[in-house]
N, CA and C atoms as an extended XYZ file, in Angstrom:
396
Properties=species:S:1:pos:R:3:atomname:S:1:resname:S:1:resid:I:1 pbc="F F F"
N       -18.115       12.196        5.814 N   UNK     1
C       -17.116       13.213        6.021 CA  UNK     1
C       -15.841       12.544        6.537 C   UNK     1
N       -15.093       13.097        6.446 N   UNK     2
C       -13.635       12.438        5.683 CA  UNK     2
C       -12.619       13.380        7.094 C   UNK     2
N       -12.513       14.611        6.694 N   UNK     3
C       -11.388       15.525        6.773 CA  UNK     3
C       -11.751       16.257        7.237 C   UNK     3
N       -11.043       17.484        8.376 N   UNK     4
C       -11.396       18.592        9.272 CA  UNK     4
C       -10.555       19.990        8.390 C   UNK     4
N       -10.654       20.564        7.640 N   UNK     5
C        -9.466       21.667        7.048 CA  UNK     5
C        -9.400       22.759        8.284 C   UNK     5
N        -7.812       22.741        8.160 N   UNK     6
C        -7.706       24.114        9.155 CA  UNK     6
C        -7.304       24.907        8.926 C   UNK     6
N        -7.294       26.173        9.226 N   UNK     7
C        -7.075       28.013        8.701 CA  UNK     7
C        -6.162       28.172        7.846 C   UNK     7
N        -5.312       26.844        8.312 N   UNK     8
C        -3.878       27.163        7.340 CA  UNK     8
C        -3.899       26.784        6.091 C   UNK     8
N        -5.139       25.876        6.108 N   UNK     9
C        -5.437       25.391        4.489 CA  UNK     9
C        -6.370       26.364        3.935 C   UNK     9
N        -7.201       27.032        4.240 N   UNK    10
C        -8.476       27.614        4.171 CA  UNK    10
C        -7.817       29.381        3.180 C   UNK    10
N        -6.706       29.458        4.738 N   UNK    11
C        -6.284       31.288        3.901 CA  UNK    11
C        -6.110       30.959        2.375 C   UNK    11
N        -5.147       29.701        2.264 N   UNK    12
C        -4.430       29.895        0.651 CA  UNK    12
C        -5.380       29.532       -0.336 C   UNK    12
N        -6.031       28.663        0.334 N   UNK    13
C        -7.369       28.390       -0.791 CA  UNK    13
C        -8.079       29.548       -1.109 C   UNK    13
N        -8.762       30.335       -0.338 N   UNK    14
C        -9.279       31.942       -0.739 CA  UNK    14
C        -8.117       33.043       -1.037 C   UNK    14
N        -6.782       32.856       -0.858 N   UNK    15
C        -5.269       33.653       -1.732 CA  UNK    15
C        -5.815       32.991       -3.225 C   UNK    15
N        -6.499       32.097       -3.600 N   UNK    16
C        -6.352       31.376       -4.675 CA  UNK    16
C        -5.029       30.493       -4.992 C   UNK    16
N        -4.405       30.021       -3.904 N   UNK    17
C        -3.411       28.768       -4.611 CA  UNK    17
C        -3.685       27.540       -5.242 C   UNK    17
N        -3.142       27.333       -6.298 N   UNK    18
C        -3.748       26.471       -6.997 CA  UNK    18
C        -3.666       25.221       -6.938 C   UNK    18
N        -2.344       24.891       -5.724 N   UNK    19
C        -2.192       23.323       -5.399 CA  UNK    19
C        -2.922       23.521       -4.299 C   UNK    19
N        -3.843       24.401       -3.052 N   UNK    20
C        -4.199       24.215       -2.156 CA  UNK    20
C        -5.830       23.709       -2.609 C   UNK    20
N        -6.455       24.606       -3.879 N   UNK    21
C        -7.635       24.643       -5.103 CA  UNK    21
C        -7.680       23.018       -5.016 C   UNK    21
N        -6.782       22.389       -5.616 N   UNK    22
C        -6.185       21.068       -6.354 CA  UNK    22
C        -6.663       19.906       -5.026 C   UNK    22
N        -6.232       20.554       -3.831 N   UNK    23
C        -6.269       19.661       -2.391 CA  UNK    23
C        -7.681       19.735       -2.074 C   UNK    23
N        -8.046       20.575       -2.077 N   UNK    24
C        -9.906       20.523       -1.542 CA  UNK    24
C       -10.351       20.003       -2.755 C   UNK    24
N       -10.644       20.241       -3.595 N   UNK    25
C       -11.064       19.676       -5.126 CA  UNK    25
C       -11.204       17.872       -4.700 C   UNK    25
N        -9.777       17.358       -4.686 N   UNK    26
C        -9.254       16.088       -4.326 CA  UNK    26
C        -9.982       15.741       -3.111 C   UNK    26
N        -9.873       16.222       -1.782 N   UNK    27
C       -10.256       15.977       -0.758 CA  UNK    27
C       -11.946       15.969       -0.537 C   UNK    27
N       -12.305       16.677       -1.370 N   UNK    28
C       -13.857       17.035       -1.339 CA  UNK    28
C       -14.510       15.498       -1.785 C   UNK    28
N       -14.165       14.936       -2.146 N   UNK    29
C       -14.690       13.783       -2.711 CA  UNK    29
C       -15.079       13.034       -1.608 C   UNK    29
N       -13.950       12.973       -0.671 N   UNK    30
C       -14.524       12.014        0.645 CA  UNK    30
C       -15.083       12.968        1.371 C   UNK    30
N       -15.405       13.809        1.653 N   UNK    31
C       -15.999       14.864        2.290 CA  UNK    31
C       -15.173       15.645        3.363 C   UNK    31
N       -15.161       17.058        2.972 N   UNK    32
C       -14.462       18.075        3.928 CA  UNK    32
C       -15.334       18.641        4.940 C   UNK    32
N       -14.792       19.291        5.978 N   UNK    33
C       -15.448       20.407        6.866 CA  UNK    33
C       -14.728       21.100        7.304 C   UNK    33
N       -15.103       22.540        8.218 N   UNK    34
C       -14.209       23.267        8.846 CA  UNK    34
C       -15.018       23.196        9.992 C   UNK    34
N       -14.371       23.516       11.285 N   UNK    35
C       -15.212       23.909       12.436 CA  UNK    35
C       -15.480       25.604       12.403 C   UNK    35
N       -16.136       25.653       13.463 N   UNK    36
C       -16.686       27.120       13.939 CA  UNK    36
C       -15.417       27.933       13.672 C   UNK    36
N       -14.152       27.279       14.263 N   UNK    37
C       -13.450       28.757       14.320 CA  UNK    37
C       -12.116       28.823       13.410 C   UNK    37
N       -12.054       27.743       12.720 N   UNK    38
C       -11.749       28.047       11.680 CA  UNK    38
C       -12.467       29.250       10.787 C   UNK    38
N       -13.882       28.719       10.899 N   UNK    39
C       -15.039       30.042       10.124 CA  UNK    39
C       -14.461       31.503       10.726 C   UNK    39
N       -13.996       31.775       12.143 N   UNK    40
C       -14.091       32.680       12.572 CA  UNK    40
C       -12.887       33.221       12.038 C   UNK    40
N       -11.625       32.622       12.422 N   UNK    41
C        -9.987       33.090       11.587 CA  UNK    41
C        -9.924       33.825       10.406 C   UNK    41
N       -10.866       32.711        9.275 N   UNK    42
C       -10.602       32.499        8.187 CA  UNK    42
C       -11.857       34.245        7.741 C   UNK    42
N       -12.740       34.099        8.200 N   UNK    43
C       -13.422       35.466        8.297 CA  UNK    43
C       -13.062       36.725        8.966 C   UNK    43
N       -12.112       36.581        9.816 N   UNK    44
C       -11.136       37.787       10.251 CA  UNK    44
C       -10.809       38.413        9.001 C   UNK    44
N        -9.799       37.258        8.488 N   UNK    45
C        -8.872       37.305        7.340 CA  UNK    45
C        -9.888       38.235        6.117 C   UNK    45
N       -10.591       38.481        5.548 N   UNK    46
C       -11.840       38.347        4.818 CA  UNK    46
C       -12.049       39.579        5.115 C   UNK    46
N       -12.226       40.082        6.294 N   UNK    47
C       -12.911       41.096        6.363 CA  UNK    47
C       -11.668       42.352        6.471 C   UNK    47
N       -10.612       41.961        6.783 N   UNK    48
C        -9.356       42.753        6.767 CA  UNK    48
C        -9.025       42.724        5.429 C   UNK    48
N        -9.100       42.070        4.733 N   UNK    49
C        -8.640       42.173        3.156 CA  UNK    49
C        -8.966       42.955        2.301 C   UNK    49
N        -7.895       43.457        1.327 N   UNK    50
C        -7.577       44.721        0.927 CA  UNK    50
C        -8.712       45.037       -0.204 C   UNK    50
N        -9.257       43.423       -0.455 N   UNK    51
C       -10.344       43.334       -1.506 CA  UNK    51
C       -11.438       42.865       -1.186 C   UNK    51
N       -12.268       43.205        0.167 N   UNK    52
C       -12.955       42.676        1.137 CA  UNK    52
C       -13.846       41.795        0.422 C   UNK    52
N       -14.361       42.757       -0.814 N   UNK    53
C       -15.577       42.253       -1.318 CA  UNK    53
C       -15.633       41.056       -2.311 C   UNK    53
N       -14.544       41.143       -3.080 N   UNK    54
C       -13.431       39.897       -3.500 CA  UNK    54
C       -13.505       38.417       -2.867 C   UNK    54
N       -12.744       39.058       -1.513 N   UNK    55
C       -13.067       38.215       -0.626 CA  UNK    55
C       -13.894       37.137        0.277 C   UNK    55
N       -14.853       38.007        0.325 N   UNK    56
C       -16.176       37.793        0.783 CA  UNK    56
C       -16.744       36.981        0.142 C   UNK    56
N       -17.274       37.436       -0.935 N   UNK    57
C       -17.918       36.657       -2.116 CA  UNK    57
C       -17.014       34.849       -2.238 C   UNK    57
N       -15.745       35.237       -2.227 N   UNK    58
C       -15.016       33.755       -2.227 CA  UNK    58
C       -14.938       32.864       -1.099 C   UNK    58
N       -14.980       33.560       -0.135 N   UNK    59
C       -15.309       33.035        1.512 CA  UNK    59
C       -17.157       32.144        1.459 C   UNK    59
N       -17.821       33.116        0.903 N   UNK    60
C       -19.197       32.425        1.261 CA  UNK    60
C       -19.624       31.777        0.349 C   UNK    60
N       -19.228       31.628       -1.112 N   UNK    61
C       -18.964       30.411       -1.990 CA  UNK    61
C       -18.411       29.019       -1.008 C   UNK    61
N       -17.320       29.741       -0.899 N   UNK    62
C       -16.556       27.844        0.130 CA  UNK    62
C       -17.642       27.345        1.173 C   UNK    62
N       -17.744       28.059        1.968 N   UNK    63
C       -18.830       27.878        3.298 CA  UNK    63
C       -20.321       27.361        3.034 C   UNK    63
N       -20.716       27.653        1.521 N   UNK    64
C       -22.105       27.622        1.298 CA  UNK    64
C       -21.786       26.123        0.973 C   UNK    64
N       -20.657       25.813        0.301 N   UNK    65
C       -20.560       24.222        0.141 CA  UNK    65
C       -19.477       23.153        0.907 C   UNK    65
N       -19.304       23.461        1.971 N   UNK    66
C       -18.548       22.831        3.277 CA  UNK    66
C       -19.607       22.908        4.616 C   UNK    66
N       -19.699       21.825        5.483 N   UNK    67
C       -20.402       22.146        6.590 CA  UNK    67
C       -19.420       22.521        7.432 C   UNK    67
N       -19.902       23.335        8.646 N   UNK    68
C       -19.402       24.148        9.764 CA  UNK    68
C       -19.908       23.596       10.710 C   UNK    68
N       -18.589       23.008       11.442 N   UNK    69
C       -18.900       22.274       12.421 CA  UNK    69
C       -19.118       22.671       13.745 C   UNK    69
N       -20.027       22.985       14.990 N   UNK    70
C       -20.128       23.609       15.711 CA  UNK    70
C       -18.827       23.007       17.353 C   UNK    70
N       -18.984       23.682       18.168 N   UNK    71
C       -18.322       23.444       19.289 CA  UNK    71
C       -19.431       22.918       19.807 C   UNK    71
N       -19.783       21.797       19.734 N   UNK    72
C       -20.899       21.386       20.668 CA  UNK    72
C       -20.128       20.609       22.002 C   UNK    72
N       -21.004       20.552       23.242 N   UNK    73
C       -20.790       19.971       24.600 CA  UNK    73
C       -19.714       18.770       24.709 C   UNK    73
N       -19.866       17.973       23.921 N   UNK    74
C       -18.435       16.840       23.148 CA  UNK    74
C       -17.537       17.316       22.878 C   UNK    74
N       -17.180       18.202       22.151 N   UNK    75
C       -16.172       19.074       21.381 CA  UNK    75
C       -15.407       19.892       22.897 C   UNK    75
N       -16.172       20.694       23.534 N   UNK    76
C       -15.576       21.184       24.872 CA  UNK    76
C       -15.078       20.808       25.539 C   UNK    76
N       -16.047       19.144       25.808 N   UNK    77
C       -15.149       18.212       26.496 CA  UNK    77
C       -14.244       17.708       26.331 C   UNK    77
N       -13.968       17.379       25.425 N   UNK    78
C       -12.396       16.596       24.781 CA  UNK    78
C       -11.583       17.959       24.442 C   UNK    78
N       -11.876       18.980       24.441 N   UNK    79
C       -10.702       19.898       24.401 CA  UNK    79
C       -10.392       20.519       26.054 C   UNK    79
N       -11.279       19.840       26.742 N   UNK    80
C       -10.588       20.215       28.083 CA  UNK    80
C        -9.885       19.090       28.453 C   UNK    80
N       -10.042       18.037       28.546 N   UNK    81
C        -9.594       16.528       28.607 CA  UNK    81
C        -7.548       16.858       27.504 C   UNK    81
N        -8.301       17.319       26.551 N   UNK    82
C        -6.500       17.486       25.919 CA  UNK    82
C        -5.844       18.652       26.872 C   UNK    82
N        -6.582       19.644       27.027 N   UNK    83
C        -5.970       20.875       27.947 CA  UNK    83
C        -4.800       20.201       29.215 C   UNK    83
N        -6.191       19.495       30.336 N   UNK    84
C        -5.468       18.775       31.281 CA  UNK    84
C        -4.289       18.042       31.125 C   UNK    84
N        -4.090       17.389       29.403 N   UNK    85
C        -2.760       16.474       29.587 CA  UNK    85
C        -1.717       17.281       29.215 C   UNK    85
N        -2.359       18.021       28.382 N   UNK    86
C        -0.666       19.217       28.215 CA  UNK    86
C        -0.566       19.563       29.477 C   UNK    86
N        -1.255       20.217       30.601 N   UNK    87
C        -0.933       20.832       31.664 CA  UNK    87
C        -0.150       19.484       32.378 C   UNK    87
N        -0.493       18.399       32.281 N   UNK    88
C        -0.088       17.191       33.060 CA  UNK    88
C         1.399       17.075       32.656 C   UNK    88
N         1.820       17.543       30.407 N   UNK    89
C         3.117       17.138       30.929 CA  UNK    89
C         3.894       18.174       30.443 C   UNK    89
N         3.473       19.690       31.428 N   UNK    90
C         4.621       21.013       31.976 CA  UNK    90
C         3.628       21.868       30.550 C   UNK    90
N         3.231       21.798       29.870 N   UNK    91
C         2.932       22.892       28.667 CA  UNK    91
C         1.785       23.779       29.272 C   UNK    91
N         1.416       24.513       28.817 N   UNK    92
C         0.884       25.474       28.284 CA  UNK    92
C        -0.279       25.570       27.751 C   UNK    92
N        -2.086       25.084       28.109 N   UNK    93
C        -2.353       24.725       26.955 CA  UNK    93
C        -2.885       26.401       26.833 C   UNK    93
N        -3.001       27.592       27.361 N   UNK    94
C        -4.083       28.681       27.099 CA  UNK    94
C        -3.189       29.304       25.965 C   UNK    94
N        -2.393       29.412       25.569 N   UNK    95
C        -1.515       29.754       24.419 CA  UNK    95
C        -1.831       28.938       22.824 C   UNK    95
N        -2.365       27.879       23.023 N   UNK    96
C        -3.222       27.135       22.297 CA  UNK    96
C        -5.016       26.692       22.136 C   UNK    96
N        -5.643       27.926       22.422 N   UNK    97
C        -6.660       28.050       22.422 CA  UNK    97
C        -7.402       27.368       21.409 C   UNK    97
N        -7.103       27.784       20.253 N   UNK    98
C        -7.918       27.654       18.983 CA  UNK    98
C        -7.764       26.132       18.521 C   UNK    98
N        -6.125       26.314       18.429 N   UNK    99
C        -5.612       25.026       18.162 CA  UNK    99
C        -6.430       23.481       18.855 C   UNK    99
N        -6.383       23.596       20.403 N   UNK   100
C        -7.031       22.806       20.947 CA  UNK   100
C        -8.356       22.472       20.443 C   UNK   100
N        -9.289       23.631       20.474 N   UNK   101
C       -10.492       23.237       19.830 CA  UNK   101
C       -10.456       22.796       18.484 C   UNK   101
N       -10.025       22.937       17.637 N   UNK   102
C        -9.661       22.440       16.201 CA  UNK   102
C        -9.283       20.878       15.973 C   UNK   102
N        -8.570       20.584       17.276 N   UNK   103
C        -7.959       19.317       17.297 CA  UNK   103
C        -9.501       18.559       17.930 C   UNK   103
N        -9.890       19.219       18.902 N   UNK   104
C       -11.057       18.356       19.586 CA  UNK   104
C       -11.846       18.083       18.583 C   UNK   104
N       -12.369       18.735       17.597 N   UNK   105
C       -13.227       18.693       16.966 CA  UNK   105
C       -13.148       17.456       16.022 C   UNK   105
N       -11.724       17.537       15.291 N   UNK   106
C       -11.369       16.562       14.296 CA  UNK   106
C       -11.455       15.222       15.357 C   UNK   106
N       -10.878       15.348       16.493 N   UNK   107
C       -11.268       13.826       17.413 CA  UNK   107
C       -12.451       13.928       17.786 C   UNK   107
N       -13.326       14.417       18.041 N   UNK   108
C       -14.558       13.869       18.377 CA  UNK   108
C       -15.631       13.309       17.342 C   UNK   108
N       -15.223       13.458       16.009 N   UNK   109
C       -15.681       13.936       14.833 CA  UNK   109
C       -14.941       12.754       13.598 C   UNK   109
N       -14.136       12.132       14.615 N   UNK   110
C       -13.267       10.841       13.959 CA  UNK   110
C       -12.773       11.333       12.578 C   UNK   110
N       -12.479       12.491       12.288 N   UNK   111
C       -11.798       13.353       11.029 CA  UNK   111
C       -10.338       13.672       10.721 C   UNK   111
N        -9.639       13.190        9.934 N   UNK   112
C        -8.461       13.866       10.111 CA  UNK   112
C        -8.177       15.183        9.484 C   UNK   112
N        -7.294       15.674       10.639 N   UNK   113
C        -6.806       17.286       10.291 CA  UNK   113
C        -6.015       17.424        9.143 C   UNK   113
N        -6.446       18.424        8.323 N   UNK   114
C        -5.588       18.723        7.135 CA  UNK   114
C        -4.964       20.454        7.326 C   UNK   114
N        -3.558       20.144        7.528 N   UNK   115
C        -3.156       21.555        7.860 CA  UNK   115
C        -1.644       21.564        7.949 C   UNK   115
N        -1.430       22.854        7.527 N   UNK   116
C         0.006       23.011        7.187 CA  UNK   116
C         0.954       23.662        8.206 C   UNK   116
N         0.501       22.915        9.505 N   UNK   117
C         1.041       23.570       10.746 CA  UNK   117
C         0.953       22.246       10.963 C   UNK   117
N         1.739       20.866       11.209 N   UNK   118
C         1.164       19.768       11.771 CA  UNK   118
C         1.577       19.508       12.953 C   UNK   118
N         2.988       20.588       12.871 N   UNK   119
C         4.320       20.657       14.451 CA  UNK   119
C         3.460       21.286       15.434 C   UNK   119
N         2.097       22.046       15.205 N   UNK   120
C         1.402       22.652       15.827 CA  UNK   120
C         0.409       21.887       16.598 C   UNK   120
N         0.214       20.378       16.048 N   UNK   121
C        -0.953       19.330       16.835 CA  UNK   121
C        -0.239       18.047       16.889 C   UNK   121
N         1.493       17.814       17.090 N   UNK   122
C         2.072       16.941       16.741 CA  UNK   122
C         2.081       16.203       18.337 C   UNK   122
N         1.762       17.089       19.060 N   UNK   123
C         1.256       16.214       20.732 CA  UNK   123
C         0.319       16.358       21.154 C   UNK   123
N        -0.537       16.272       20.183 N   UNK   124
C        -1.903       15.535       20.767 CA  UNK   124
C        -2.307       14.140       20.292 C   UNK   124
N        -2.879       13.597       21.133 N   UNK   125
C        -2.491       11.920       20.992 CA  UNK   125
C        -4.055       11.582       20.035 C   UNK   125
N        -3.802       10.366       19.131 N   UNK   126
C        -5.234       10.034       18.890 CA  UNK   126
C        -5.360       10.881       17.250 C   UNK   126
N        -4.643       12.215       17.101 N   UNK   127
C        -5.176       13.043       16.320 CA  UNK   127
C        -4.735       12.189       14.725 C   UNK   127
N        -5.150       12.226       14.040 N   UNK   128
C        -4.436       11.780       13.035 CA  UNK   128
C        -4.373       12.652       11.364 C   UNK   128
N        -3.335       13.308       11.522 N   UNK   129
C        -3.265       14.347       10.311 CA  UNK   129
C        -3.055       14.167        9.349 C   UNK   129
N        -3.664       14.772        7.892 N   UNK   130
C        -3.652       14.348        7.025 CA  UNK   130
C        -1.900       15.032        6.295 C   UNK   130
N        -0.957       14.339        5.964 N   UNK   131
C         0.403       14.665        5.330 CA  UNK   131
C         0.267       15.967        4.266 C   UNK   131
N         1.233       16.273        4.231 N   UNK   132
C         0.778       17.818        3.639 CA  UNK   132
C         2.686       17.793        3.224 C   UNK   132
């Protein structure tokens, strides 16, 4: 496993975009994953949708062939460890909940993040994102 995908890659891939299609396709080769809460976002999304069932069906296609990576005891830890240094220099981290864990995951998990928010994990140290 290769790559961590995050929500922001995940919505357009189930919108059906066809360069996002094109990126997992490509990326799948070295191996993708999502974590837990990506699963959780990306299944918000899914279940609010205007074509649930549409949806659904295309959601648990992806998932049945991507592993889901859990928040395990490692994962907590290094997202409290990043928490403390944002707090160390003046930020904010509870406004970045998800984000944090997303990032822990791809670092504990030696994965790089693939996501179209990168200004969104651009200070966390160590992380290394995949260009988009």
């Amino acid at each position: 496993m290769r790559y961590l995908i995050d929500t922001t890659v995940v919505i357009p891939y189930l919108a059906n975009d066809e360069a996002t299609i094109d990126l997992l396709r490509h990326l799948a080769g070295d191996g993708i994953a999502i974590g837990i809460l990506v699963y959780l976002e990306a299944y918000e999304g899914v279940i609010g949708h205007p074509s649930q069932a549409e949806a659904r069906r295309k959601f648990d296609a992806f998932v049945r062939d991507v592993p889901i990576l859990p928040v395990s005891t490692a994962v907590a830890r290094r997202c409290a460890e990043l928490r403390l240094l944002l707090r160390q220099q003046g930020k904010n981290p509870r406004r970045r909940g998800f984000d944090l864990v997303i990032a822990a995951t791809a670092l504990e998990h030696d994965l790089e993040l693939v996501t179209h928010n990168a200004r969104d994990y651009a200070d966390i140290p160590n992380l290394i994102r995949f260009p988009l």
